[in-house]
PyMOL Python script that loads the backbone (N, CA, C, O; Angstrom):
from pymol import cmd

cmd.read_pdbstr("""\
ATOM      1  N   UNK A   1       6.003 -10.442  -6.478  1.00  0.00           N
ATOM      2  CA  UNK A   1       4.739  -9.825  -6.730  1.00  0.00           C
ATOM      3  C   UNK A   1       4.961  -8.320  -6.772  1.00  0.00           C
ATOM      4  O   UNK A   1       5.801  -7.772  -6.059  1.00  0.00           O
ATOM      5  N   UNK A   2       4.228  -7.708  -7.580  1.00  0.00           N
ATOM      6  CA  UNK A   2       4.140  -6.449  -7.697  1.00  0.00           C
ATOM      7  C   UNK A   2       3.092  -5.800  -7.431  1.00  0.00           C
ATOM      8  O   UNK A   2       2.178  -6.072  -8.210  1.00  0.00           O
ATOM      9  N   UNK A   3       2.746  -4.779  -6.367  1.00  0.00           N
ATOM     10  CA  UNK A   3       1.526  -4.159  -6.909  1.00  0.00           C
ATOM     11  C   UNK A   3       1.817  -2.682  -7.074  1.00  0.00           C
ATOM     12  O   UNK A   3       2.708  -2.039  -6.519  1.00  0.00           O
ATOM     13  N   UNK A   4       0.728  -2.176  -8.104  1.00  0.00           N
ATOM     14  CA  UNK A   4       0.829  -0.774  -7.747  1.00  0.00           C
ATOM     15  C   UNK A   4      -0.400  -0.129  -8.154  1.00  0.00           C
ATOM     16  O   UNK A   4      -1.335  -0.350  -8.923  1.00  0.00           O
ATOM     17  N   UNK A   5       0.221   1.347  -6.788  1.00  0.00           N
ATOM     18  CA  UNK A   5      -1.325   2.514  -6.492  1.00  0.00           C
ATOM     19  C   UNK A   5      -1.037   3.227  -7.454  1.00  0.00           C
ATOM     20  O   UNK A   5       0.159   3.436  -7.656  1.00  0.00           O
ATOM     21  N   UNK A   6      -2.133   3.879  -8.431  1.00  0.00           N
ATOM     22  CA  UNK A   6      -1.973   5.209  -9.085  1.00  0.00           C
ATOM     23  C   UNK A   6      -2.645   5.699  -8.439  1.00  0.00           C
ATOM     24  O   UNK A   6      -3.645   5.087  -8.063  1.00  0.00           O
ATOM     25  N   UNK A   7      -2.353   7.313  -7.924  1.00  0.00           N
ATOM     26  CA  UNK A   7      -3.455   8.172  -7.399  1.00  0.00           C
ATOM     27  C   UNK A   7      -3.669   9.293  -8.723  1.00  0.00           C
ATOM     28  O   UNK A   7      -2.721   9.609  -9.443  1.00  0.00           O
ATOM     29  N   UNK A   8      -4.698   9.689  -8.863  1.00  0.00           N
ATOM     30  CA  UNK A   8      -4.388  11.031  -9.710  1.00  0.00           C
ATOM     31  C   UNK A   8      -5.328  12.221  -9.294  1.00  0.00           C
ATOM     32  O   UNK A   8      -5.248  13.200 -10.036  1.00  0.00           O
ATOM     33  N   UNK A   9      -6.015  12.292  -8.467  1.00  0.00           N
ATOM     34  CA  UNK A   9      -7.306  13.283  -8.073  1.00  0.00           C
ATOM     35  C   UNK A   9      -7.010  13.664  -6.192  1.00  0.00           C
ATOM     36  O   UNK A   9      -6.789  14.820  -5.832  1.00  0.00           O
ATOM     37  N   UNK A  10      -7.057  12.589  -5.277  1.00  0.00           N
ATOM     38  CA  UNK A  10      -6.378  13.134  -3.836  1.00  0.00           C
ATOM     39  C   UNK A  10      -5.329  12.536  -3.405  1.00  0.00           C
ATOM     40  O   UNK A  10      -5.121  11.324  -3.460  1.00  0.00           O
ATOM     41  N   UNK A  11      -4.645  13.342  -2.972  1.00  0.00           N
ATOM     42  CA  UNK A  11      -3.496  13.300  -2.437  1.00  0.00           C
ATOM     43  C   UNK A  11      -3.383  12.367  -1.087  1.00  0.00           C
ATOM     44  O   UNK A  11      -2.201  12.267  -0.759  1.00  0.00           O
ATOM     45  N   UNK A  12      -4.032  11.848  -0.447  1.00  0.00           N
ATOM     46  CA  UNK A  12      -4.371  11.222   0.535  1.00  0.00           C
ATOM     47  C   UNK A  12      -4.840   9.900   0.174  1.00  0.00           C
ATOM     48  O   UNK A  12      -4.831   9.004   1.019  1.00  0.00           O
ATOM     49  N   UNK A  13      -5.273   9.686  -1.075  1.00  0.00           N
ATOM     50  CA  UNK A  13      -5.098   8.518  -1.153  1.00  0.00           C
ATOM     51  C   UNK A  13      -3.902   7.576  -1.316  1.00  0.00           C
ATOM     52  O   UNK A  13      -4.106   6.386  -1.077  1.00  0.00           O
ATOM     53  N   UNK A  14      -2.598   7.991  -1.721  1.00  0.00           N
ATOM     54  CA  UNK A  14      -1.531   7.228  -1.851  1.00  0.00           C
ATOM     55  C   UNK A  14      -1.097   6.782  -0.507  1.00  0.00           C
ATOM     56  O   UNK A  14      -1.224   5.616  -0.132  1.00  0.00           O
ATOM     57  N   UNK A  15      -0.642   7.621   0.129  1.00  0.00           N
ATOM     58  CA  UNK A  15      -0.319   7.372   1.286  1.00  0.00           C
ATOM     59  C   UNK A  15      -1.624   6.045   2.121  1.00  0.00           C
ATOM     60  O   UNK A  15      -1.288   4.964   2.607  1.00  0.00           O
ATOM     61  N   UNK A  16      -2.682   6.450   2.068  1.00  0.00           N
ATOM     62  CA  UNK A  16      -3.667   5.315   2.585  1.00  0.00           C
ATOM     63  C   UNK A  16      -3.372   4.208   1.859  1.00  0.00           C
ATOM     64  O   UNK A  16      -3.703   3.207   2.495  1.00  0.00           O
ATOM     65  N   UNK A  17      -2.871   3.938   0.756  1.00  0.00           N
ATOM     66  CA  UNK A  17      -3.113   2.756   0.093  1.00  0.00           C
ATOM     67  C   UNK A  17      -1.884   2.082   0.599  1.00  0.00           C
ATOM     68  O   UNK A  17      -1.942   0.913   0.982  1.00  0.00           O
ATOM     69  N   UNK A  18      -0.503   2.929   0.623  1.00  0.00           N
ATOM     70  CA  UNK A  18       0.201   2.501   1.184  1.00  0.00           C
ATOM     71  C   UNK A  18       0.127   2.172   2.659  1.00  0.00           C
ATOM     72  O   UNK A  18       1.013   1.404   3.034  1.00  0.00           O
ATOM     73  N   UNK A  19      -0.671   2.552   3.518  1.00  0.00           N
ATOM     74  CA  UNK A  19      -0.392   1.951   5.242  1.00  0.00           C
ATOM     75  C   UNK A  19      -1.234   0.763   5.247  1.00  0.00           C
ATOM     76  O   UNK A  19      -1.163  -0.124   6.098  1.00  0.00           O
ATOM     77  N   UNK A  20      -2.426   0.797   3.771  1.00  0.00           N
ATOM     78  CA  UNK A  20      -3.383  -0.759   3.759  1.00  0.00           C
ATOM     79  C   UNK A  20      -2.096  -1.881   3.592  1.00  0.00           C
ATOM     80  O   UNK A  20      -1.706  -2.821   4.286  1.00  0.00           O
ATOM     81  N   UNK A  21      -1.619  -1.235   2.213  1.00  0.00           N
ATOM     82  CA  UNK A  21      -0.897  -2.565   2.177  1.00  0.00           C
ATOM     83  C   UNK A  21      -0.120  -3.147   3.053  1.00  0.00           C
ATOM     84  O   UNK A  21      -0.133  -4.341   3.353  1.00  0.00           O
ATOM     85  N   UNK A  22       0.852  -1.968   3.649  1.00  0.00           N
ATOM     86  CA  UNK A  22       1.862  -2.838   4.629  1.00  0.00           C
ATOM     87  C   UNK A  22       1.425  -3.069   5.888  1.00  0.00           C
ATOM     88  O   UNK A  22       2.189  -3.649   6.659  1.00  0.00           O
ATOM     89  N   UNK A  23      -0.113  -2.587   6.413  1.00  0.00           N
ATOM     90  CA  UNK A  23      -0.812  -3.564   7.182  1.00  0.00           C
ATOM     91  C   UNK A  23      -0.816  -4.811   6.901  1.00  0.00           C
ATOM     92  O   UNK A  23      -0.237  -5.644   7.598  1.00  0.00           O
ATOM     93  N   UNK A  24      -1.592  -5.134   5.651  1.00  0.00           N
ATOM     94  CA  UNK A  24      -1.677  -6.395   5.235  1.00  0.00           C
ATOM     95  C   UNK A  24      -0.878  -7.049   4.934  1.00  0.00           C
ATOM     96  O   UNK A  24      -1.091  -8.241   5.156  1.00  0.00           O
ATOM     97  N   UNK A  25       0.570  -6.657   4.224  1.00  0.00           N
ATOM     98  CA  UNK A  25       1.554  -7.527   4.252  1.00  0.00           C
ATOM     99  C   UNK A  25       1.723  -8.214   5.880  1.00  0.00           C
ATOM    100  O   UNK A  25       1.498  -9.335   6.336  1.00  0.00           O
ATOM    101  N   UNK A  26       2.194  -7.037   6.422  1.00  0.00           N
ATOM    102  CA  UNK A  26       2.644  -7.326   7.891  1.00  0.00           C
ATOM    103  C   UNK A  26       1.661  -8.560   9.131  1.00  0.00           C
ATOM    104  O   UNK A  26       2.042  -9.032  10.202  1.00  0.00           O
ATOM    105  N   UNK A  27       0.332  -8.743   8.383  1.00  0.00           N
ATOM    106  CA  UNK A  27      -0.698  -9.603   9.308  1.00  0.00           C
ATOM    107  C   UNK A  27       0.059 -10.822   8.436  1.00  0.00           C
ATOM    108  O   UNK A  27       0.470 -11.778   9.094  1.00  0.00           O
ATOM    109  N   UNK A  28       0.213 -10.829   7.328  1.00  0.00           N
ATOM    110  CA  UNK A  28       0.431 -12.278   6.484  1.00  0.00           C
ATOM    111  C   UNK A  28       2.062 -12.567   6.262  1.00  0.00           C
ATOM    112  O   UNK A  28       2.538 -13.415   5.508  1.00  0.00           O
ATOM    113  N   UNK A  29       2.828 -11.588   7.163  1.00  0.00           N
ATOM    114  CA  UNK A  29       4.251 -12.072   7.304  1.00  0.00           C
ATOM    115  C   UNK A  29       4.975 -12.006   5.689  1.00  0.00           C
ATOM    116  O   UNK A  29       5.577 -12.889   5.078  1.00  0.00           O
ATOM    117  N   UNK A  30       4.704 -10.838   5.360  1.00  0.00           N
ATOM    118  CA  UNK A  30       5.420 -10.814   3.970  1.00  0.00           C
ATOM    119  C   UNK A  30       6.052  -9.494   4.121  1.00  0.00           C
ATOM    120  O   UNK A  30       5.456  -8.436   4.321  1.00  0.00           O
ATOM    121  N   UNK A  31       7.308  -9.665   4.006  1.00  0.00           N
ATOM    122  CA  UNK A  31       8.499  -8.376   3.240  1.00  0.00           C
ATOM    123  C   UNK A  31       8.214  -7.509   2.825  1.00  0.00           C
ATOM    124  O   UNK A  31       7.969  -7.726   1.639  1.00  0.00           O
ATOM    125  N   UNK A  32       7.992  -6.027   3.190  1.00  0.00           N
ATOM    126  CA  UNK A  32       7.679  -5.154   2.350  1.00  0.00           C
ATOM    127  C   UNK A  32       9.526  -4.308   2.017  1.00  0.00           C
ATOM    128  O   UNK A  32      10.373  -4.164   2.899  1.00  0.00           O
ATOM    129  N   UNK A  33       9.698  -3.874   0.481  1.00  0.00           N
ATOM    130  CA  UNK A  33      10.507  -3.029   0.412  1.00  0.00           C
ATOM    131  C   UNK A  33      10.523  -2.152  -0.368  1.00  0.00           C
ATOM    132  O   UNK A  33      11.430  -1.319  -0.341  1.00  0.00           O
TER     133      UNK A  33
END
""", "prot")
cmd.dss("prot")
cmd.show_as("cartoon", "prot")
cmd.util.cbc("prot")
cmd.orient("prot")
C-alpha cells in the first residue's frame, strides 16, 4: 500500500499527517518504512 501527503500552503501539516499515520499504522500492527 501506498499512501501519500501533499502539503502545499502549511508547513505543519506534513509532519501531522505523518505522526497520524504512524499512529495508526502502529494501533493496527502494520510496518511503517
Amino acid at each position: 500500500m501506498n499512501i501519500l501527503f501533499v502539503c502545499t500552503g502549511n508547513t505543519c501539516r506534513s509532519p501531522m499527517a505523518a505522526a497520524l499515520l504512524q499512529e495508526m499504522a502502529r494501533k493496527e500492527g502494520i510496518e511503517m518504512r
